[in-house]
Backbone atoms as SQL, in Angstrom:
CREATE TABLE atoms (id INTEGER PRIMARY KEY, chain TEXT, resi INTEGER, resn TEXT, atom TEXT, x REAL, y REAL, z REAL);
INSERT INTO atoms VALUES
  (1, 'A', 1, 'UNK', 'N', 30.164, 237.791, 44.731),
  (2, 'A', 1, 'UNK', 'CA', 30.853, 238.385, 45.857),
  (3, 'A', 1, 'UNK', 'C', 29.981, 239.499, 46.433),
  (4, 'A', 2, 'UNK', 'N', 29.452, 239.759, 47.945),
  (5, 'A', 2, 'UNK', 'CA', 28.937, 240.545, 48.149),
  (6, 'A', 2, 'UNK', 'C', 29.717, 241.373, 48.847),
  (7, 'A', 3, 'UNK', 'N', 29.631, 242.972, 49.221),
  (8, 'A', 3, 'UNK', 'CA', 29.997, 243.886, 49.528),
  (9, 'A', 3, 'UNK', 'C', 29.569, 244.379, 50.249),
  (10, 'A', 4, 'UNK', 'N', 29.703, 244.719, 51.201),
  (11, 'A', 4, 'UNK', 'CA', 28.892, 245.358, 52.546),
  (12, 'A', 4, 'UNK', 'C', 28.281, 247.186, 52.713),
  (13, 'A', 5, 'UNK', 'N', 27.073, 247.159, 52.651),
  (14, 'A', 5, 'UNK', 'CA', 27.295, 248.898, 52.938),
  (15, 'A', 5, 'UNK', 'C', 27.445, 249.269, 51.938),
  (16, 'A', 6, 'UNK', 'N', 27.882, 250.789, 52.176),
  (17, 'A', 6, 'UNK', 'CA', 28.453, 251.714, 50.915),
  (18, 'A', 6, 'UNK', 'C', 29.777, 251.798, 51.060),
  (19, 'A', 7, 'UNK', 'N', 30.814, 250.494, 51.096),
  (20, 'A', 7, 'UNK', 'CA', 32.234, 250.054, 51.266),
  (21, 'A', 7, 'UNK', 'C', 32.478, 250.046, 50.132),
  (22, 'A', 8, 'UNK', 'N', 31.094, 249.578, 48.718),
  (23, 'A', 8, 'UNK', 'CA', 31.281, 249.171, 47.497),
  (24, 'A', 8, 'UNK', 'C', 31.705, 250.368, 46.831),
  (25, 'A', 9, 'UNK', 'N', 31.196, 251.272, 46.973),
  (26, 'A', 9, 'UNK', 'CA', 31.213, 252.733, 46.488),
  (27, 'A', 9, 'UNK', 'C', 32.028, 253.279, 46.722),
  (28, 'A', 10, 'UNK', 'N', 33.111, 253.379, 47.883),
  (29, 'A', 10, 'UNK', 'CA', 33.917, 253.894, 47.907),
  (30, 'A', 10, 'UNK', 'C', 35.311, 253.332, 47.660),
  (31, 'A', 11, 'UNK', 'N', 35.443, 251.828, 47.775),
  (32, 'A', 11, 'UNK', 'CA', 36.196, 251.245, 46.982),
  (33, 'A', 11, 'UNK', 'C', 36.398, 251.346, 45.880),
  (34, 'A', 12, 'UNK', 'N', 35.096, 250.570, 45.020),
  (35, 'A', 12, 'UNK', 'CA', 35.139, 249.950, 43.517),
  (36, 'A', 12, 'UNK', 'C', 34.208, 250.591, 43.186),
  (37, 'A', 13, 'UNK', 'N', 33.884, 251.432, 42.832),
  (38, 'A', 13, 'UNK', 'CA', 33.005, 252.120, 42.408),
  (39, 'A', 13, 'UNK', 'C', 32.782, 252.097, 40.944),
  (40, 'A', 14, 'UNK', 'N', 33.908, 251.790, 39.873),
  (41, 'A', 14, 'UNK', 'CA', 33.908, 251.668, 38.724),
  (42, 'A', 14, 'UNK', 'C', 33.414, 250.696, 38.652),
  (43, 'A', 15, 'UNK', 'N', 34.129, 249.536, 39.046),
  (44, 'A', 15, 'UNK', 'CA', 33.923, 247.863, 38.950),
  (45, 'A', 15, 'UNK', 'C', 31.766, 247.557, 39.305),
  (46, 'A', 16, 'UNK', 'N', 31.873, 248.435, 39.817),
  (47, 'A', 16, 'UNK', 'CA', 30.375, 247.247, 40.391),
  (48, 'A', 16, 'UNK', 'C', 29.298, 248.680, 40.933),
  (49, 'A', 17, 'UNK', 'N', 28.747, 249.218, 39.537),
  (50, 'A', 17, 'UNK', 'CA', 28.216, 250.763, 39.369),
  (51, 'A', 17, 'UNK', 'C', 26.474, 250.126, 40.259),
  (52, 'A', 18, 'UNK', 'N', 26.354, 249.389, 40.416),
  (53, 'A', 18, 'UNK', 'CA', 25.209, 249.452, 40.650),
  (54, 'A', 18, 'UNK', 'C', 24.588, 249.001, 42.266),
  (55, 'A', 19, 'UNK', 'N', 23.389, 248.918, 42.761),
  (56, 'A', 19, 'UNK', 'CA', 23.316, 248.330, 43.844),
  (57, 'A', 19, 'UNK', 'C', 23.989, 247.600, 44.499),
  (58, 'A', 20, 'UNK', 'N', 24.237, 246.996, 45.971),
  (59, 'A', 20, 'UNK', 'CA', 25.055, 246.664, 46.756),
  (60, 'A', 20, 'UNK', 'C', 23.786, 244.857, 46.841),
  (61, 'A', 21, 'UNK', 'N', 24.388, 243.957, 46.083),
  (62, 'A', 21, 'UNK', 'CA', 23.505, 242.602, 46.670),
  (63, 'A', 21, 'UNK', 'C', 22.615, 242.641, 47.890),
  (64, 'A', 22, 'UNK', 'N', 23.498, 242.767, 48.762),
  (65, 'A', 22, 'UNK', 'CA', 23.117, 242.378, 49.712),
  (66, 'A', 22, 'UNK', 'C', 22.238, 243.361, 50.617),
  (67, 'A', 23, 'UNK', 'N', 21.866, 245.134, 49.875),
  (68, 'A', 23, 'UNK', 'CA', 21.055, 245.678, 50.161),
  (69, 'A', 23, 'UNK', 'C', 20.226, 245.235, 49.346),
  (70, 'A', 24, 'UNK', 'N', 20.186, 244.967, 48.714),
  (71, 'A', 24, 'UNK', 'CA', 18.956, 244.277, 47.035),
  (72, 'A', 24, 'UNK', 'C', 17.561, 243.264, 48.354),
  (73, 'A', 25, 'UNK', 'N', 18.949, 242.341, 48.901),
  (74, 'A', 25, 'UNK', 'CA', 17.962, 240.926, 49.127),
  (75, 'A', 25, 'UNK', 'C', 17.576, 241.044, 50.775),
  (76, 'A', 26, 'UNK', 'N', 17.921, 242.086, 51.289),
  (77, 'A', 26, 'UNK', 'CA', 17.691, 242.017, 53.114),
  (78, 'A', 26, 'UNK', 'C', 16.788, 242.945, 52.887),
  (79, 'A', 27, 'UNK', 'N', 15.866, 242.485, 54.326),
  (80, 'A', 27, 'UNK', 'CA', 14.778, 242.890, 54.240),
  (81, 'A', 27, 'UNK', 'C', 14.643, 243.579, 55.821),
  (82, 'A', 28, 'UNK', 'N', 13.840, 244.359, 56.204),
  (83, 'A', 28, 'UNK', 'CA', 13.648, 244.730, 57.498),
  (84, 'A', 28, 'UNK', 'C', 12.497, 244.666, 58.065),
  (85, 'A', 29, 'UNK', 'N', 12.251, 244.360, 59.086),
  (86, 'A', 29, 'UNK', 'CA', 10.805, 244.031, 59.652),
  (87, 'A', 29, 'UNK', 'C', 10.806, 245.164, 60.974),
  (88, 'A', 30, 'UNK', 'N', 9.360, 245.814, 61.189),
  (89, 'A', 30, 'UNK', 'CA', 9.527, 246.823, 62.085),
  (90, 'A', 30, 'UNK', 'C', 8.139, 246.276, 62.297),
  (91, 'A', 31, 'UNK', 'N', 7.978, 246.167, 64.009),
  (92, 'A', 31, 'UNK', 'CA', 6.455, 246.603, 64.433),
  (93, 'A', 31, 'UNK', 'C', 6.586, 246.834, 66.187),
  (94, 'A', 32, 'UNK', 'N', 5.698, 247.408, 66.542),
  (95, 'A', 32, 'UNK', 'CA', 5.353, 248.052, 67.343),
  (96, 'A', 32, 'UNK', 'C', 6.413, 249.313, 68.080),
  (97, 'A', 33, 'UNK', 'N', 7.574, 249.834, 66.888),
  (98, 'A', 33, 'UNK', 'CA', 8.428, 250.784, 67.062),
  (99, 'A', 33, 'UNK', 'C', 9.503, 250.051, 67.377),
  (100, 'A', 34, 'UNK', 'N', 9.483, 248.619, 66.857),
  (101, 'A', 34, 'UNK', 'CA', 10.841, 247.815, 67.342),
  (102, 'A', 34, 'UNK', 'C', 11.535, 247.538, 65.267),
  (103, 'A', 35, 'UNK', 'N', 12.749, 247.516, 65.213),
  (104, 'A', 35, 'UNK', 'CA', 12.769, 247.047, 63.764),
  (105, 'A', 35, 'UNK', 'C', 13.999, 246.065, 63.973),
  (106, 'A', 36, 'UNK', 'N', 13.788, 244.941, 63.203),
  (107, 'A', 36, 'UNK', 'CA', 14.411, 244.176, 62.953),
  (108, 'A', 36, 'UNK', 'C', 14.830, 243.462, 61.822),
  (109, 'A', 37, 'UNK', 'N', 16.502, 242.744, 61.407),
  (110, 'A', 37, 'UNK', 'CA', 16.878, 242.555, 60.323),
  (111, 'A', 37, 'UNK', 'C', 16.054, 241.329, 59.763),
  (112, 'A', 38, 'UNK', 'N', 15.184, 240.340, 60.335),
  (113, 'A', 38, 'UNK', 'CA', 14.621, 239.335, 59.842),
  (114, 'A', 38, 'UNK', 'C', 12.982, 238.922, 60.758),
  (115, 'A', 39, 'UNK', 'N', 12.838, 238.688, 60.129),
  (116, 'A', 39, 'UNK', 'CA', 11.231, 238.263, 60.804),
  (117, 'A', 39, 'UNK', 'C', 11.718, 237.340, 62.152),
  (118, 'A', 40, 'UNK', 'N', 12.335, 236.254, 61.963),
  (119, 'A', 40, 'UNK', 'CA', 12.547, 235.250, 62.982),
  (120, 'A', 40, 'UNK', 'C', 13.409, 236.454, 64.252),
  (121, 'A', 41, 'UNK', 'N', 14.197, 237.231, 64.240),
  (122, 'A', 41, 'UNK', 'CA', 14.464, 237.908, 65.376),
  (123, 'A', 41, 'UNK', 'C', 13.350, 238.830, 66.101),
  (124, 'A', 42, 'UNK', 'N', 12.341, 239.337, 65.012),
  (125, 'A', 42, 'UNK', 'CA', 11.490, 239.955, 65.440),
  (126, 'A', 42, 'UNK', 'C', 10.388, 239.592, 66.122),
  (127, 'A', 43, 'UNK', 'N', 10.395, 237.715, 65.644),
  (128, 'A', 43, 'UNK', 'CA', 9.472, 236.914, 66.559),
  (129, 'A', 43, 'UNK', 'C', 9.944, 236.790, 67.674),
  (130, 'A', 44, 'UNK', 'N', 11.395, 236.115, 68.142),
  (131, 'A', 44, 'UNK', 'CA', 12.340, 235.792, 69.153),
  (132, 'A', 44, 'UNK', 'C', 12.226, 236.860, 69.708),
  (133, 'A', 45, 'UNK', 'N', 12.220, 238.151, 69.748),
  (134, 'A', 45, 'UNK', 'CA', 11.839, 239.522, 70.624),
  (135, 'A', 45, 'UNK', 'C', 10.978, 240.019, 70.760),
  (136, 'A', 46, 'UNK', 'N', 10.066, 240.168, 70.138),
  (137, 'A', 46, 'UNK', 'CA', 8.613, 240.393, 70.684),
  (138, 'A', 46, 'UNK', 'C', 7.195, 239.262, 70.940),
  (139, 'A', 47, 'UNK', 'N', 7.308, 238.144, 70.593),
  (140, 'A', 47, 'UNK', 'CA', 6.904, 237.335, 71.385),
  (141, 'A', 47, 'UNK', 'C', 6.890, 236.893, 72.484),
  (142, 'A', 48, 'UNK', 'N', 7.216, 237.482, 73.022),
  (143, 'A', 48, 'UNK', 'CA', 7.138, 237.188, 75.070),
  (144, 'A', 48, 'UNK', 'C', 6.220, 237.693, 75.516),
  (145, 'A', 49, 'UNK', 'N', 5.734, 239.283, 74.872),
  (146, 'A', 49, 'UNK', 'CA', 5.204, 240.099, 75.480),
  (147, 'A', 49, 'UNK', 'C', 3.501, 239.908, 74.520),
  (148, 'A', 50, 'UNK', 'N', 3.399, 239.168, 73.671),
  (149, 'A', 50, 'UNK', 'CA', 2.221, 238.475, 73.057),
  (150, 'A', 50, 'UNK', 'C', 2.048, 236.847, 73.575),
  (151, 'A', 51, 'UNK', 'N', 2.719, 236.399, 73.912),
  (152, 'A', 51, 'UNK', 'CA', 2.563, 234.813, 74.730),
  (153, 'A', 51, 'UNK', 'C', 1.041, 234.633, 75.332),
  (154, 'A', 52, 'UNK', 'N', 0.517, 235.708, 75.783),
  (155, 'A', 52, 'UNK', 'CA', -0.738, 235.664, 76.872),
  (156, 'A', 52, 'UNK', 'C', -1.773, 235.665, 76.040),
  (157, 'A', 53, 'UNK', 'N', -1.802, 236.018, 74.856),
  (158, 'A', 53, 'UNK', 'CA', -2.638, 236.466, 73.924),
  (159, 'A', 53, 'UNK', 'C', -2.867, 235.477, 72.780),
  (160, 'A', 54, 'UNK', 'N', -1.452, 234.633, 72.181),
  (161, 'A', 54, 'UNK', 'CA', -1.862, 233.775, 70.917),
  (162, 'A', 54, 'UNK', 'C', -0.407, 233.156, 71.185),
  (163, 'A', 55, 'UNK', 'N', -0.952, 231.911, 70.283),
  (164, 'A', 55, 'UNK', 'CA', 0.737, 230.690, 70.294),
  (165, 'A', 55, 'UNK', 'C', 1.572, 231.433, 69.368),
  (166, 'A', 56, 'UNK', 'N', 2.841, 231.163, 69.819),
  (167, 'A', 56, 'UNK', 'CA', 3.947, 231.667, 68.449),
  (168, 'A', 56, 'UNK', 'C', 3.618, 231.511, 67.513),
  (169, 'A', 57, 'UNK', 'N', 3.139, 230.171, 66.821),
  (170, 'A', 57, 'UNK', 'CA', 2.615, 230.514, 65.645),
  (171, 'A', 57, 'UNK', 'C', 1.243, 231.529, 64.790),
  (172, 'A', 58, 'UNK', 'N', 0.867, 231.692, 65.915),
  (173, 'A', 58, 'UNK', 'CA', -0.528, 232.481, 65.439),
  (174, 'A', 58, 'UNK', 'C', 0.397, 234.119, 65.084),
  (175, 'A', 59, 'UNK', 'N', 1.630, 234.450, 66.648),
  (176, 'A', 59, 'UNK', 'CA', 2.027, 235.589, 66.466),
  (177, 'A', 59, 'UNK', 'C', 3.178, 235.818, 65.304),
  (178, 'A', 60, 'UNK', 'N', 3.421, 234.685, 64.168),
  (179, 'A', 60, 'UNK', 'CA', 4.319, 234.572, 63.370),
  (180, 'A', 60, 'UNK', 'C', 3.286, 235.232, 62.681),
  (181, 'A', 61, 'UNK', 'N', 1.976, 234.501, 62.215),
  (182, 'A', 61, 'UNK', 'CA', 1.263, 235.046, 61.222),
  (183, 'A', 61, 'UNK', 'C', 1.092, 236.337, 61.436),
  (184, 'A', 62, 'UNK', 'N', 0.573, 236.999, 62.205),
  (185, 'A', 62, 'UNK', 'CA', 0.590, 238.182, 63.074),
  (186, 'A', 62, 'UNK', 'C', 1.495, 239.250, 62.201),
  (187, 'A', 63, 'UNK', 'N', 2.539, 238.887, 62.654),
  (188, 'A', 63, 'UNK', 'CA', 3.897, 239.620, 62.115),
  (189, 'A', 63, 'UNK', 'C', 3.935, 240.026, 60.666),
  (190, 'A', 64, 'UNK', 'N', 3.999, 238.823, 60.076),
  (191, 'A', 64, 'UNK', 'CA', 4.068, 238.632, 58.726),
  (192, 'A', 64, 'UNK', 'C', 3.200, 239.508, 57.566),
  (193, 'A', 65, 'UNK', 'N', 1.571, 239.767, 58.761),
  (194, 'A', 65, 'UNK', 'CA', 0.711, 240.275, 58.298),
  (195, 'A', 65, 'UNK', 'C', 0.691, 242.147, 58.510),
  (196, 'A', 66, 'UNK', 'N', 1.345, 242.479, 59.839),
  (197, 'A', 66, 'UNK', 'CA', 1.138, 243.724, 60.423),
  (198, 'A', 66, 'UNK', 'C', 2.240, 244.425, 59.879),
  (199, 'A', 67, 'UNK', 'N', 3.417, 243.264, 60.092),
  (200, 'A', 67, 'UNK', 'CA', 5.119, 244.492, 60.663),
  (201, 'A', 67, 'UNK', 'C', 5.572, 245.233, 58.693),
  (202, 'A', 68, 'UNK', 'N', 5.796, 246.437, 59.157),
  (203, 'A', 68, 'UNK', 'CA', 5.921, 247.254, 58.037),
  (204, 'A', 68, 'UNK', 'C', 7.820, 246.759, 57.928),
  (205, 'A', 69, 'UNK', 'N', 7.313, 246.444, 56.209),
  (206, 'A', 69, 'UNK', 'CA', 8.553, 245.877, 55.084),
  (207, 'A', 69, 'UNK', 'C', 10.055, 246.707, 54.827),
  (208, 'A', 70, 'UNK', 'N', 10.860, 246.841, 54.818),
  (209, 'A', 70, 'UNK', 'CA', 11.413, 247.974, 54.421),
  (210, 'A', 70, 'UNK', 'C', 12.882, 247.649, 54.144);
């Protein structure tokens, strides 16, 4: 069962002392001062403005390689 947020903590706080899942396994992708919850949105939004420069796929690798993890 996952729990959203710090909903867990202020609920059940006894029941389930530790990290929130679903902060555990999401990941955040940030580049060029843009951040986003998944790589694929971060392609879908800043790929327009790289189109002139390399194919989506080149700017997937791109991403994958530059955008800071978090």
């Amino acid at each position: 069962m996952l729990i959203l947020g710090d909903i867990k903590s202020r609920v059940l706080p006894d029941y389930f002392p530790g990290p929130c899942l679903l902060q555990e396994f999401s990941m955040a992708y940030k580049l060029d001062g843009a951040k986003f919850p998944t790589l694929d949105e971060l392609v879908e939004a800043l790929y327009p403005m790289y189109a002139d420069k390399m194919s989506e796929a080149d700017f997937r690798a791109y991403a994958e390689e530059h955008a800071e993890k978090s």
